[in-house]
Backbone as XML, in Angstrom:
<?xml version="1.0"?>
<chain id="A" units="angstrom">
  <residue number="1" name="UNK">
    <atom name="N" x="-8.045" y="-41.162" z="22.089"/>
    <atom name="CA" x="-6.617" y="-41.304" z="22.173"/>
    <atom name="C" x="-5.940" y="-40.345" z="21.211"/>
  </residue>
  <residue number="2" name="UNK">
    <atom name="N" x="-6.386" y="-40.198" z="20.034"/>
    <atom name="CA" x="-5.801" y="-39.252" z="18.956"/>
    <atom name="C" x="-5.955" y="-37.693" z="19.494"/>
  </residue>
  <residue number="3" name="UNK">
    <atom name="N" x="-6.900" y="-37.637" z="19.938"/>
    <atom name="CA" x="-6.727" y="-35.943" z="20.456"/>
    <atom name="C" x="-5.843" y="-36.039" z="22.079"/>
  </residue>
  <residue number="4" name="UNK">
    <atom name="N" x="-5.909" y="-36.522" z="22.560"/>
    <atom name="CA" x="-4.861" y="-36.776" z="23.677"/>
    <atom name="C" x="-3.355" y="-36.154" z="23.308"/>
  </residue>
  <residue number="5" name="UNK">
    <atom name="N" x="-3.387" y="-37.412" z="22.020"/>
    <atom name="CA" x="-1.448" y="-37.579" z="21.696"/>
    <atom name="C" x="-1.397" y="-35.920" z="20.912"/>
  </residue>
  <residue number="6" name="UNK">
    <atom name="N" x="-2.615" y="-35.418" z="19.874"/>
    <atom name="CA" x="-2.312" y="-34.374" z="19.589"/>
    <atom name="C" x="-1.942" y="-32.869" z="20.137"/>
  </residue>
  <residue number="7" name="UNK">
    <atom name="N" x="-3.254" y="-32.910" z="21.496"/>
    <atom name="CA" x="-3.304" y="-32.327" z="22.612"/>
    <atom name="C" x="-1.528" y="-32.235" z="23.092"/>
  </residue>
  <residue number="8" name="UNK">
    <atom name="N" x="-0.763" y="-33.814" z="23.425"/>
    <atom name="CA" x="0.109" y="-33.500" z="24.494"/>
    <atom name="C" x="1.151" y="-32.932" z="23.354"/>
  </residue>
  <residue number="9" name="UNK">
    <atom name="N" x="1.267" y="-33.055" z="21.743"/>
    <atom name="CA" x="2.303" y="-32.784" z="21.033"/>
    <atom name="C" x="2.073" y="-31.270" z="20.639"/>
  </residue>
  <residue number="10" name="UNK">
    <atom name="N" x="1.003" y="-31.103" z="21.082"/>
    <atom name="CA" x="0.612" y="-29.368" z="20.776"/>
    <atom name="C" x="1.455" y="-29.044" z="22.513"/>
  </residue>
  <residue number="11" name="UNK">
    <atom name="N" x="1.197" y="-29.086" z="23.651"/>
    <atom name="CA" x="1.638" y="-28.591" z="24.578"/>
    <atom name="C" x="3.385" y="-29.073" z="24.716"/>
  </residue>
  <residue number="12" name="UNK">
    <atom name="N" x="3.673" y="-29.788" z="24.241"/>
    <atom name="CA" x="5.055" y="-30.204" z="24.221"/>
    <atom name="C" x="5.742" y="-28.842" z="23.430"/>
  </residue>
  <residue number="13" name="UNK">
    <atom name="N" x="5.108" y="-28.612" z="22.043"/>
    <atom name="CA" x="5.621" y="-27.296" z="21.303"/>
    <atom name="C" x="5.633" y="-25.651" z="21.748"/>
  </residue>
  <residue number="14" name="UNK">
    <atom name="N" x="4.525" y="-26.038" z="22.866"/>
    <atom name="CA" x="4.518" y="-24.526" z="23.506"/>
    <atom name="C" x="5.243" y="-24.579" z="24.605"/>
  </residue>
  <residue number="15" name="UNK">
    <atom name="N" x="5.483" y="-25.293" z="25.311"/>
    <atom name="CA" x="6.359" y="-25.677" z="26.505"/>
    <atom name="C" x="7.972" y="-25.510" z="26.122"/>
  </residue>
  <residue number="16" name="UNK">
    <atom name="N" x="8.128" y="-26.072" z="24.719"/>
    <atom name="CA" x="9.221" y="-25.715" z="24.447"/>
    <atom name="C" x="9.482" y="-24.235" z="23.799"/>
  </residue>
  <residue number="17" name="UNK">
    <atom name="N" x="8.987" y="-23.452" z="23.214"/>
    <atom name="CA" x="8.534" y="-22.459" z="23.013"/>
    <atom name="C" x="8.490" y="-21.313" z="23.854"/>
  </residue>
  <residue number="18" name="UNK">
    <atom name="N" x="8.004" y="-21.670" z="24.483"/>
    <atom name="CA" x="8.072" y="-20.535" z="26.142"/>
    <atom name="C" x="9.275" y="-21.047" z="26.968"/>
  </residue>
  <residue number="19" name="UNK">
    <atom name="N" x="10.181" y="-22.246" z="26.992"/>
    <atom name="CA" x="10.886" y="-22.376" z="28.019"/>
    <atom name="C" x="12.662" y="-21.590" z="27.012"/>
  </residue>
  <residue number="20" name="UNK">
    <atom name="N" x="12.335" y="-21.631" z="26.144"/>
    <atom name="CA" x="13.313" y="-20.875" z="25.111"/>
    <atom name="C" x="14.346" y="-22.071" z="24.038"/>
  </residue>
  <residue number="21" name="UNK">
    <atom name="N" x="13.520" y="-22.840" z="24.214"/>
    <atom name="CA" x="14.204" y="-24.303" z="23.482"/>
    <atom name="C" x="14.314" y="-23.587" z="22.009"/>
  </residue>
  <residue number="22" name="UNK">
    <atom name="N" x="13.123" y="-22.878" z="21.644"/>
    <atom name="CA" x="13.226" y="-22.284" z="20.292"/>
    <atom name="C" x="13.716" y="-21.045" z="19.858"/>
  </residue>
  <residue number="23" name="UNK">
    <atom name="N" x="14.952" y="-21.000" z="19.454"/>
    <atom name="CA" x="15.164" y="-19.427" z="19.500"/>
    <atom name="C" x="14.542" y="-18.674" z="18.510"/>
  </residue>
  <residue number="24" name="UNK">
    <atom name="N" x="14.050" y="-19.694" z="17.244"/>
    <atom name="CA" x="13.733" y="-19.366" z="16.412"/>
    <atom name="C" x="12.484" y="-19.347" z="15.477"/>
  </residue>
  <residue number="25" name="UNK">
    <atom name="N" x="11.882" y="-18.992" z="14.781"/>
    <atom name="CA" x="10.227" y="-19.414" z="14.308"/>
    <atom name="C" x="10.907" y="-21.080" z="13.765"/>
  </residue>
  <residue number="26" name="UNK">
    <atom name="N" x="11.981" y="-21.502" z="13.045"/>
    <atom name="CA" x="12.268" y="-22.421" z="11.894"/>
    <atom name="C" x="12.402" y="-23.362" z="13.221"/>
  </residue>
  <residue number="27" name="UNK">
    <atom name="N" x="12.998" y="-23.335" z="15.065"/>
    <atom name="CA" x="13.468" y="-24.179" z="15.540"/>
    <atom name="C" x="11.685" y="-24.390" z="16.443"/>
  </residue>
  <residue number="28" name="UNK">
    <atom name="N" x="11.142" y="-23.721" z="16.634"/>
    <atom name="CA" x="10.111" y="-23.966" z="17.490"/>
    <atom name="C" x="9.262" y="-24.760" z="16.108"/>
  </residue>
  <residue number="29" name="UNK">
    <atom name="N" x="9.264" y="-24.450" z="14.884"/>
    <atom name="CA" x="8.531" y="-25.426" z="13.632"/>
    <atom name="C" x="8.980" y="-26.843" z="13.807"/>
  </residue>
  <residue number="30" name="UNK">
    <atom name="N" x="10.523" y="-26.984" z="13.935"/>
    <atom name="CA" x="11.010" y="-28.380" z="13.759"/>
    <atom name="C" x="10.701" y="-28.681" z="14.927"/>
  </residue>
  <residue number="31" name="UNK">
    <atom name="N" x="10.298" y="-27.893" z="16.361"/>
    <atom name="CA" x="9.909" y="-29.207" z="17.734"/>
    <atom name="C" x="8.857" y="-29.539" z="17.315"/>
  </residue>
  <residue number="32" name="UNK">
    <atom name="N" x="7.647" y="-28.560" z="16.690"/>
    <atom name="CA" x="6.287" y="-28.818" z="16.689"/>
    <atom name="C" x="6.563" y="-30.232" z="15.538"/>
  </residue>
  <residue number="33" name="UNK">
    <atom name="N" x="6.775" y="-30.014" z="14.643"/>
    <atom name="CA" x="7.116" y="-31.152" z="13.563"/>
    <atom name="C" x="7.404" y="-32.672" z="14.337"/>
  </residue>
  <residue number="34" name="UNK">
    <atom name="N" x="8.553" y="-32.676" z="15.001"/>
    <atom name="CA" x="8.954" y="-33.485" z="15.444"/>
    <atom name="C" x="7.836" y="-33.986" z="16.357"/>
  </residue>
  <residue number="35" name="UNK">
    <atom name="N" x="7.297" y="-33.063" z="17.343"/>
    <atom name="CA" x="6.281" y="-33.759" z="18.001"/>
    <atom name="C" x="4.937" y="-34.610" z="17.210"/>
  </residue>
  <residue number="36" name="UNK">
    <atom name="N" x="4.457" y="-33.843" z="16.191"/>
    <atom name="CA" x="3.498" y="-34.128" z="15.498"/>
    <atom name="C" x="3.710" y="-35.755" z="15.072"/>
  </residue>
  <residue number="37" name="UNK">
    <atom name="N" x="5.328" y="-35.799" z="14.463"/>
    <atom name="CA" x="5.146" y="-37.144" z="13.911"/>
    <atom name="C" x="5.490" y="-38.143" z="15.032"/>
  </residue>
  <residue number="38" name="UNK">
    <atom name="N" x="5.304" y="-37.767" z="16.222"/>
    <atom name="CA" x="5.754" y="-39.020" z="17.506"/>
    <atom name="C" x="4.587" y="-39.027" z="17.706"/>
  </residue>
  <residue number="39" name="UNK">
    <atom name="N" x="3.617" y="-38.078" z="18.168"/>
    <atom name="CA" x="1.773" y="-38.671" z="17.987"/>
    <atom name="C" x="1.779" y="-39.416" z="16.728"/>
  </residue>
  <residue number="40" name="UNK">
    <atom name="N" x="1.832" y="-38.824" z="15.477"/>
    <atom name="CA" x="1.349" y="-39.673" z="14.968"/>
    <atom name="C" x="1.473" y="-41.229" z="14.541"/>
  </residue>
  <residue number="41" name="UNK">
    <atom name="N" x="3.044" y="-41.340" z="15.065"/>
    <atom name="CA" x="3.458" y="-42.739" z="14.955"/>
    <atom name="C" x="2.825" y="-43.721" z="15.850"/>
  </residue>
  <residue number="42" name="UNK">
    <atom name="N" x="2.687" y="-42.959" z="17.249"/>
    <atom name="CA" x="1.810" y="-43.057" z="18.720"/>
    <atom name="C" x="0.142" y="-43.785" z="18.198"/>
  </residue>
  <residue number="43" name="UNK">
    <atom name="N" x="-0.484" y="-42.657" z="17.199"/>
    <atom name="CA" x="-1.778" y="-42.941" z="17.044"/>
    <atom name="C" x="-2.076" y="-44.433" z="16.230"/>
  </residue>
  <residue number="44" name="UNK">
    <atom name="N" x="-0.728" y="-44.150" z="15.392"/>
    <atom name="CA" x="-0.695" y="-45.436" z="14.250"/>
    <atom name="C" x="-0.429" y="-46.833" z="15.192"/>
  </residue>
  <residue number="45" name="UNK">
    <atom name="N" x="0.500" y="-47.006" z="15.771"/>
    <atom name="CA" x="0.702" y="-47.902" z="16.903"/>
    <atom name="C" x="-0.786" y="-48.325" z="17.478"/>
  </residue>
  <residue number="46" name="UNK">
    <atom name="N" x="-1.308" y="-47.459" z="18.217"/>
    <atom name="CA" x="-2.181" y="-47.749" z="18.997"/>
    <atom name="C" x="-3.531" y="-48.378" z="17.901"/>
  </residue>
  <residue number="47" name="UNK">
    <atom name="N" x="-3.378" y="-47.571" z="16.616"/>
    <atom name="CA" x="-4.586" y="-48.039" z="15.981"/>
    <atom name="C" x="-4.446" y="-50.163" z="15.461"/>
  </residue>
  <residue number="48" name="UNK">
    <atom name="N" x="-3.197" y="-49.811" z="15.337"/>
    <atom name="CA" x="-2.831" y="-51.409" z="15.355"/>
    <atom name="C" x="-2.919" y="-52.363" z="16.151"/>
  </residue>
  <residue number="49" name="UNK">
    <atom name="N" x="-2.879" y="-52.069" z="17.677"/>
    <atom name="CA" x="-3.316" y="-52.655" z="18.971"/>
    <atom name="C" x="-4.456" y="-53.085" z="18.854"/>
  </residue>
  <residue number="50" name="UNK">
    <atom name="N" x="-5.647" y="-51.713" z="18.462"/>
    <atom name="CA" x="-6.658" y="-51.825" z="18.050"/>
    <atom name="C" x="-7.462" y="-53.094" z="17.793"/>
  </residue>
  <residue number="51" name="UNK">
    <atom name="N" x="-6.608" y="-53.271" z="15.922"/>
    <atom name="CA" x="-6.838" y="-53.795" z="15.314"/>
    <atom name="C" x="-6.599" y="-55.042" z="15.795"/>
  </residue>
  <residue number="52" name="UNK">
    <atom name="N" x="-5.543" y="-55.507" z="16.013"/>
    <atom name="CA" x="-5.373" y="-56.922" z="16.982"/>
    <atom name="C" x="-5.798" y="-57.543" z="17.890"/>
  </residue>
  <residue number="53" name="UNK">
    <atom name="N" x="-6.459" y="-56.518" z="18.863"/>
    <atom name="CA" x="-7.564" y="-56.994" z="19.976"/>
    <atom name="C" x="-8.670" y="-56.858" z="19.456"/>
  </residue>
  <residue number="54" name="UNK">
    <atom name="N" x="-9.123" y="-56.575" z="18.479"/>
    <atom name="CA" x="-10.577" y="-56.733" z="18.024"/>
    <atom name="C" x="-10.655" y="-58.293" z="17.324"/>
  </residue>
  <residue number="55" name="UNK">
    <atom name="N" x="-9.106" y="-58.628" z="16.566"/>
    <atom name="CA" x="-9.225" y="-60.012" z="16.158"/>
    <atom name="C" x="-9.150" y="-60.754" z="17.147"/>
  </residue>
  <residue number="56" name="UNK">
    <atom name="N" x="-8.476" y="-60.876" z="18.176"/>
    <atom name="CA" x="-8.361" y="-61.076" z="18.899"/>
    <atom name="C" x="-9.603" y="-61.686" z="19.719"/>
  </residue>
  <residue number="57" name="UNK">
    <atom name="N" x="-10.259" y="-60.539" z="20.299"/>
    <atom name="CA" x="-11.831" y="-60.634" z="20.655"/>
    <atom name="C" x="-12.437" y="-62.335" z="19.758"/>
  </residue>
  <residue number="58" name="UNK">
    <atom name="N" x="-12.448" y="-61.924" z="18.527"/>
    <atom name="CA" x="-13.370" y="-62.608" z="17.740"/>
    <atom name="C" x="-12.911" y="-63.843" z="17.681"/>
  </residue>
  <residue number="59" name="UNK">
    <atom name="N" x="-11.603" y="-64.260" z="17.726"/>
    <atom name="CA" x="-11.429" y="-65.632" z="17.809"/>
    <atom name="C" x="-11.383" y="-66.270" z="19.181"/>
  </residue>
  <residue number="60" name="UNK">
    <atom name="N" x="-11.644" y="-65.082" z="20.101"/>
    <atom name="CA" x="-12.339" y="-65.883" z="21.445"/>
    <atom name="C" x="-13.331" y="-66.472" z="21.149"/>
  </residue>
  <residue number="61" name="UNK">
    <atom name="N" x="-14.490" y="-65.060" z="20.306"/>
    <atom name="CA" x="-15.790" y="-65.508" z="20.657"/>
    <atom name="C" x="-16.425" y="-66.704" z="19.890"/>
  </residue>
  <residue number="62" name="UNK">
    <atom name="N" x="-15.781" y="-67.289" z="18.495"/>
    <atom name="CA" x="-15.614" y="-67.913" z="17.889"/>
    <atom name="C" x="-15.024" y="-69.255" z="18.583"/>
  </residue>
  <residue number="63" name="UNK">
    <atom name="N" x="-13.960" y="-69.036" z="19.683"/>
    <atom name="CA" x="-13.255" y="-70.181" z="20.687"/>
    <atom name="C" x="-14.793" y="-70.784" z="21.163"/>
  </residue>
  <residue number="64" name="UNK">
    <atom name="N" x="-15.166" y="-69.565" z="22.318"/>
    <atom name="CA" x="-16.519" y="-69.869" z="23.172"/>
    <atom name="C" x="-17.694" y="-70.529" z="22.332"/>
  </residue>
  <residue number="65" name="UNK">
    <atom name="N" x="-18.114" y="-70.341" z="21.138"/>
    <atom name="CA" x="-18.800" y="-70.606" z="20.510"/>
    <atom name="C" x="-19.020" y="-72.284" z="19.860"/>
  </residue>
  <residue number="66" name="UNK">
    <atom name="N" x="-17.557" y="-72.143" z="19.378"/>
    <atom name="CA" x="-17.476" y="-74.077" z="19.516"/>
    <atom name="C" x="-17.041" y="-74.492" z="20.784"/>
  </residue>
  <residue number="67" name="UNK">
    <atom name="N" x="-17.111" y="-74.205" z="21.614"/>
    <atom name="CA" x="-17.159" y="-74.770" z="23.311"/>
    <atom name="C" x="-18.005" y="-74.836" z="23.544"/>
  </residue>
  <residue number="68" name="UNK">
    <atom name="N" x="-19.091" y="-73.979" z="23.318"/>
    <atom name="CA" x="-20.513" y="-74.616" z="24.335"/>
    <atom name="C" x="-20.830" y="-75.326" z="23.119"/>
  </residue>
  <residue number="69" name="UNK">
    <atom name="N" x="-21.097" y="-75.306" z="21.687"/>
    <atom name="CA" x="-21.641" y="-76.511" z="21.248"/>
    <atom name="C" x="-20.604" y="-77.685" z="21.232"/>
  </residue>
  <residue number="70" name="UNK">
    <atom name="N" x="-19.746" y="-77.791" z="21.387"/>
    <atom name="CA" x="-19.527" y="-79.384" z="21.975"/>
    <atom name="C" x="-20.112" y="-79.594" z="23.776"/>
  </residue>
  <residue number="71" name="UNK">
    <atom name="N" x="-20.179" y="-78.692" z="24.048"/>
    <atom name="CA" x="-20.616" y="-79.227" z="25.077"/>
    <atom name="C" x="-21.914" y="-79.504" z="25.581"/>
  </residue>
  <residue number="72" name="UNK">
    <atom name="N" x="-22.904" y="-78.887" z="24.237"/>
    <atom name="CA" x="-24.331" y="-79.458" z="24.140"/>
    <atom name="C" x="-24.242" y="-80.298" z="23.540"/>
  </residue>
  <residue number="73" name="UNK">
    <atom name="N" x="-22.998" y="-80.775" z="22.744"/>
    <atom name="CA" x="-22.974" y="-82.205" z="22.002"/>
    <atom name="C" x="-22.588" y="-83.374" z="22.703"/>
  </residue>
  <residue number="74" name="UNK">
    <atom name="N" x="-21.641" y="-83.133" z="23.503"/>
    <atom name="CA" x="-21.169" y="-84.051" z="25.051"/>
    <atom name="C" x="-23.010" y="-84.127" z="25.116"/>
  </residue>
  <residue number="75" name="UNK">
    <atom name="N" x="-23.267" y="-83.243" z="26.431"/>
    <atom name="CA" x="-24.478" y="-83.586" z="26.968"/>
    <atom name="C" x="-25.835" y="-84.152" z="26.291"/>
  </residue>
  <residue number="76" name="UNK">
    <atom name="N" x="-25.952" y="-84.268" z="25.143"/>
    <atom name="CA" x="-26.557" y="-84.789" z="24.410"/>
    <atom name="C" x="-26.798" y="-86.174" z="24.370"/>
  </residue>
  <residue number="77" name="UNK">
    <atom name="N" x="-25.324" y="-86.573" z="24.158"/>
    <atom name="CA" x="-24.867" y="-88.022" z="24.128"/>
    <atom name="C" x="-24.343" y="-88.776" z="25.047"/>
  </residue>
  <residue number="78" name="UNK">
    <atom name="N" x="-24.572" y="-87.784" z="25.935"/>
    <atom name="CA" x="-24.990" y="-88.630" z="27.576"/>
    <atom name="C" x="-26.380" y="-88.839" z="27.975"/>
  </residue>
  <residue number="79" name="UNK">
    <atom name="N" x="-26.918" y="-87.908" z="27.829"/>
    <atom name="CA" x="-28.589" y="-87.851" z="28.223"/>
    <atom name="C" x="-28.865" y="-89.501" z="27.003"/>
  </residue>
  <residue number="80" name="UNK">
    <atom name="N" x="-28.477" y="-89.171" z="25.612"/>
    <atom name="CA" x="-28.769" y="-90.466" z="24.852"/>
    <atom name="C" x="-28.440" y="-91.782" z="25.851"/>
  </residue>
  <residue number="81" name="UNK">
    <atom name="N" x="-27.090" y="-91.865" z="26.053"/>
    <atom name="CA" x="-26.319" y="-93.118" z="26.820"/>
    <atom name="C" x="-27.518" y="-93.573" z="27.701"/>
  </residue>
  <residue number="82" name="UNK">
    <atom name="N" x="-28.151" y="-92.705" z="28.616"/>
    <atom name="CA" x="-28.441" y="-92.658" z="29.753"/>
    <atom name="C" x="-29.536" y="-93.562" z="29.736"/>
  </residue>
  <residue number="83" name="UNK">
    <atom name="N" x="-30.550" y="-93.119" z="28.774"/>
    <atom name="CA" x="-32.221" y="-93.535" z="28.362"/>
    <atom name="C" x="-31.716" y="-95.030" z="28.341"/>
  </residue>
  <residue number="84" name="UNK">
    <atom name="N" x="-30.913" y="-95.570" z="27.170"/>
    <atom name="CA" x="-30.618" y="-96.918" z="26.978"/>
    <atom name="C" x="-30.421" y="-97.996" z="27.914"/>
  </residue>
</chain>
């Protein structure tokens, strides 16, 4: 994802660059600039998504985890019930 957003903020600067957005070395610097820090706000965002679906993940698997043992604990104490 990070070379993507860098990739499209590098072609955003030449696009503007060649289409004449920049008349100048200082105005084609401030698109490239400007682009740079919208990836990078982009990358930071996404790394936070990241981070949230990985917790995320884990307190599923942590969910699933006390689910099947109650539910070998249910079945347990039925199979017990049962014998009696």
């Amino acid at each position: 994802m990070t070379k993507t957003l860098l990739k499209s903020a590098f072609v955003v600067g030449v696009v503007a660059a060649a289409a004449g957005c920049a008349s100048s070395s200082d105005g084609m610097q401030s698109s490239v600039d400007q682009a740079m820090r919208k990836a990078e706000s982009a990358q930071s965002t996404a790394n936070e998504a990241q981070r949230t679906a990985n917790r995320a993940m884990q307190t599923a698997q942590e969910a699933k985890s006390a689910s099947q043992a109650n539910s070998q604990r249910i079945e347990r104490m039925f199979e017990s019930s049962q014998r009696k």
